[in-house]
Structure formats: structure tokens, C-alpha cells
VMD Tcl script that draws the C-alpha trace (Angstrom):
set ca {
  {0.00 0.00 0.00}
  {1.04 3.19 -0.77}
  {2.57 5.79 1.90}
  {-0.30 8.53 0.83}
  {-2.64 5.85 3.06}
  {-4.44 5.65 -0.74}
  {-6.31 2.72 -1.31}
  {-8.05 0.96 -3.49}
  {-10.96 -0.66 -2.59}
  {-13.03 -3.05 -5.19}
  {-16.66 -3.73 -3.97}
  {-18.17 -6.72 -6.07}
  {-22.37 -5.91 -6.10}
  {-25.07 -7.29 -8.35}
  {-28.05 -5.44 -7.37}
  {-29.12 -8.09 -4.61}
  {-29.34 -7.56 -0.64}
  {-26.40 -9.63 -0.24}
  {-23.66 -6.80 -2.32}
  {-25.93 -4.31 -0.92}
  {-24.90 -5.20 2.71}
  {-21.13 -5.47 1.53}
  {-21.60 -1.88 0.13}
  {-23.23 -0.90 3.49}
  {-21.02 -2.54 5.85}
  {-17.81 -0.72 3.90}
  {-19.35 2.73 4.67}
  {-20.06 2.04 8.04}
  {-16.84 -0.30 9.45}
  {-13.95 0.52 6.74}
  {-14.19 3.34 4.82}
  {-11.25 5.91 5.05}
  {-11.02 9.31 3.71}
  {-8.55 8.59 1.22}
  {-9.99 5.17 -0.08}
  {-10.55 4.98 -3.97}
  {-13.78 2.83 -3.84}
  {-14.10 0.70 -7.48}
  {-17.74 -0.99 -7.61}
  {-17.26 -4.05 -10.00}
  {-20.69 -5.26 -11.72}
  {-20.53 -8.15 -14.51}
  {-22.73 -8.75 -17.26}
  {-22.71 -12.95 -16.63}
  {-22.52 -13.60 -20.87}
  {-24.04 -17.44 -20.00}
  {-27.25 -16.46 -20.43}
  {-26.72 -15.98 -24.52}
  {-25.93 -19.38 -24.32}
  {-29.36 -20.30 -22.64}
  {-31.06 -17.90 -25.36}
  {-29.25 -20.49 -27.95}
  {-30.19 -23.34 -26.39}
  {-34.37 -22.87 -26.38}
  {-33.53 -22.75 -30.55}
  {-34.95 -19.51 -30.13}
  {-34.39 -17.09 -33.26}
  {-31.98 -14.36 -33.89}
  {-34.56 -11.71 -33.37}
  {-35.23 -13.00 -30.08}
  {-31.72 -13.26 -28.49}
  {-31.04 -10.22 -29.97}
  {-33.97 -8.79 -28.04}
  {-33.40 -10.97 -24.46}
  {-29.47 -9.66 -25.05}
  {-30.62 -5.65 -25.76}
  {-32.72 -6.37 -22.06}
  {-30.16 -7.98 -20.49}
  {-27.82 -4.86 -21.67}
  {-30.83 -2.52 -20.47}
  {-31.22 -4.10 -17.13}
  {-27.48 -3.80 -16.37}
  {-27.16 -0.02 -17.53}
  {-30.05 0.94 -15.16}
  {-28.09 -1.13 -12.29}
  {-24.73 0.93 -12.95}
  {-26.32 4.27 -13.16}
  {-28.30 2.81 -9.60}
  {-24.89 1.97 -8.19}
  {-23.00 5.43 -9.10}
  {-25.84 7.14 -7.63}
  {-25.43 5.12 -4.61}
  {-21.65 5.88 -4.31}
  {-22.72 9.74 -4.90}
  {-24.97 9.42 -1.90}
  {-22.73 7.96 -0.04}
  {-20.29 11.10 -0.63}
  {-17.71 8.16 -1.64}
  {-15.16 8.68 -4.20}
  {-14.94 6.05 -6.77}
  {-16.97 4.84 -9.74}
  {-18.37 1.72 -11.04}
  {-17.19 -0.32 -13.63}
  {-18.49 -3.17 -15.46}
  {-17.19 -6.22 -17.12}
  {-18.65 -9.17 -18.65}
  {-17.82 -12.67 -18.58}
  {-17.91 -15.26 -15.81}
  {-18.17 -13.08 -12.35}
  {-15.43 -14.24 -10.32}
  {-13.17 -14.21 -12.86}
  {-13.68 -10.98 -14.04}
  {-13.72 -9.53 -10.26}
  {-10.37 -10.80 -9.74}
  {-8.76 -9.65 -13.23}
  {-10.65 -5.96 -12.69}
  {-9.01 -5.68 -9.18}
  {-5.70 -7.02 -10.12}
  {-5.90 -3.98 -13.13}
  {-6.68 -1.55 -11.08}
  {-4.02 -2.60 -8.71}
  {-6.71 -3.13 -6.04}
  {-5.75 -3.68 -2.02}
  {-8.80 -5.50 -1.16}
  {-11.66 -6.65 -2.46}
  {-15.16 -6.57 -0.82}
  {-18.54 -9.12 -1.26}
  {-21.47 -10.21 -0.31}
  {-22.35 -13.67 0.12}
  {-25.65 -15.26 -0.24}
  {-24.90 -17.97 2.34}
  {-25.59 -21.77 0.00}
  {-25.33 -24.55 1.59}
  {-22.07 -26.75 0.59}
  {-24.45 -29.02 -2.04}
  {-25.82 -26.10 -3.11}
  {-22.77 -24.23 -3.87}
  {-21.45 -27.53 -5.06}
  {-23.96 -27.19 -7.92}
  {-24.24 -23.91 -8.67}
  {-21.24 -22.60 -7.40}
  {-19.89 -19.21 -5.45}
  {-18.74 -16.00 -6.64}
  {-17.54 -15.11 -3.41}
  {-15.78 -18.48 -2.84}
  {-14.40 -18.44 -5.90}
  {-12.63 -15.21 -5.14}
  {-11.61 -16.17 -1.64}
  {-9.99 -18.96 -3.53}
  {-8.17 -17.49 -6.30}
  {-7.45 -13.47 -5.55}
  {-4.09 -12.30 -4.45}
  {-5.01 -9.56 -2.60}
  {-7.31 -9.74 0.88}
  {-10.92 -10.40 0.24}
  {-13.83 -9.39 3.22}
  {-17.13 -11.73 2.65}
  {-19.99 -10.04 4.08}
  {-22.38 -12.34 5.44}
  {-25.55 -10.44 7.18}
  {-26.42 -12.10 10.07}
  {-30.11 -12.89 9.53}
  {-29.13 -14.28 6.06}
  {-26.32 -16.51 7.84}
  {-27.24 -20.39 7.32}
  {-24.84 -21.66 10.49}
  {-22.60 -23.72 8.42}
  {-19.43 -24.86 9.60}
  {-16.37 -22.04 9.69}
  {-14.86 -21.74 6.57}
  {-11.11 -22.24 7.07}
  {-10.43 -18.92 4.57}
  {-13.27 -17.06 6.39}
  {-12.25 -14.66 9.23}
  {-14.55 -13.40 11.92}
  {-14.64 -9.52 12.01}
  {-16.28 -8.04 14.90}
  {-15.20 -4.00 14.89}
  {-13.52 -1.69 12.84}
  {-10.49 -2.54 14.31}
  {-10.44 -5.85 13.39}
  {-10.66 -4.50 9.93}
  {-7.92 -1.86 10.48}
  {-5.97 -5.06 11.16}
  {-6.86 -7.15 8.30}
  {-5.96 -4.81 5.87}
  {-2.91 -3.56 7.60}
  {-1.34 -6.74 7.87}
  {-1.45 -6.96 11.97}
}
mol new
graphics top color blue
foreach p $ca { graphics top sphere $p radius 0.5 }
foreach p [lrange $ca 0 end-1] q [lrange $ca 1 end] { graphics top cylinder $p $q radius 0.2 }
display resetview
């Protein structure tokens, strides 16, 4: 980290309760005056492949694709308004492609110190199946990575051996400080 005490912070939302809590629990537990907050959103390009799959006709993938491309605009002019609000500096930025991927390889471009998400809270057969951004960053990122769990979304499954317990600011302070 630089000596300026500048950071960059990469906040991974979707639109759902679960990034909105990460977003939430950044402004009130970690924020810092000079933090350079990047909100990643992806575009999840599987669903073209869905489109394809129903035999459905040019036309109409174009059209599900233009909504798709609609519905995600409207969710990053929704997310720069709620960094605005917030009185945060940063921006969003999108990128398409599988999520977790494309989370990791936006932070590492923007030379990111730590990277923020919610989690929706699967159980292990269910992540199994469909599987978990937020795992999958915990997993592969180089840099620090706080899941967000809200508490009345938690499903009590065993402790995650990657997952650390954060109970005050401080205990952030020292997660991203290195103490």
C-alpha cells in the first residue's frame, strides 16, 4: 500500500441484498477518507448461451441480449448514484464474462488492495452445484478479500477455514494492515 494511506478498494455488487450489505457494511466499518472505492458489476454472458439453447431465433436473443444490456445499464447508473450518496469517491465499472473471474482480473488492473462481497450464504451441495462467486474469489485473488455475510441471512454452516470473523472496525484496520 502506498505511503499517501491511498487505497483501493473493489466492492463486487449485483443489485441483490447480499452486495448491498457489503456496500453498506464498507461505509459504516472501513471506509477511510482517502480510499478509492471501485464498484465491480458483470454482465454474466451465460445467459446468450441459454437464449441459444431454447432454438430460439436471432430476433429473439437479440432482443433478451438488448434487455439484459438494459437491465445492467439501469443497475450501474443505480450503483454510481449510490456511491454519490454515499459522498464516496470512486466509480463503477463493469465487465462481462464469468463473475469471479472478471472480479479478480478488474481488481488485479486496477491494482486493487482488497476486495469486498457479499455472500448469499448456499449450503455446501448447493454451492457444489451452482457454485460461489464469493468463494471463488476467496480462492483465487491475491489480494485480501472481506465476505460479508448479514447475520439474519447466515445459514450456520461450519467455519470456513479462509473465512475470518470480524467483529469492529479494528479488526478490519488489522486485516488490511497486515497486523
Amino acid at each position: 500500500m502506498a505511503d499517501s494511506g491511498k487505497r483501493t478498494v473493489v466492492i463486487a455488487m449485483d443489485g441483490s441484498l447480499y452486495s448491498d450489505y457489503a456496500f453498506d457494511w464498507y461505509t459504516q466499518n472501513a471506509t477511510k477518507e482517502n480510499d478509492e472505492v471501485l464498484i465491480i458489476t458483470c454482465l454474466d454472458n451465460h445467459g446468450c448461451t441459454a437464449y441459444m439453447r431454447r432454438n430460439s431465433s436471432t430476433d429473439e436473443i437479440r432482443k433478451q441480449l438488448q434487455q439484459d444490456m438494459d437491465i445492467h445499464a439501469a443497475l450501474e447508473e443505480h450503483l454510481q448514484l449510490k456511491l454519490t450518496n454515499a459522498g464516496i469517491n470512486g466509480s463503477v465499472f463493469s465487465c462481462y464474462g464469468k463473475p469471479g473471474e472478471a472480479i479478480i482480473n478488474a481488481a488485479k488492473e486496477k491494482h486493487a488492495s482488497v476486495i469486498i462481497c457479499g455472500s448469499r450464504g448456499h449450503g455446501k451441495l448447493r454451492r457444489t452445484i451452482m457454485g460461489s462467486i464469493s468463494s471463488y474469489i476467496v480462492h483465487h485473488s491475491d489480494i485480501p478479500v472481506i465476505v460479508c455475510r448479514h447475520k439474519d441471512h447466515h445459514h450456520h454452516h461450519h467455519d470456513h477455514p479462509y473465512h475470518v470473523h470480524i467483529d469492529s472496525p479494528s479488526d478490519v484496520s488489522n486485516l488490511l494492515h497486515g497486523h
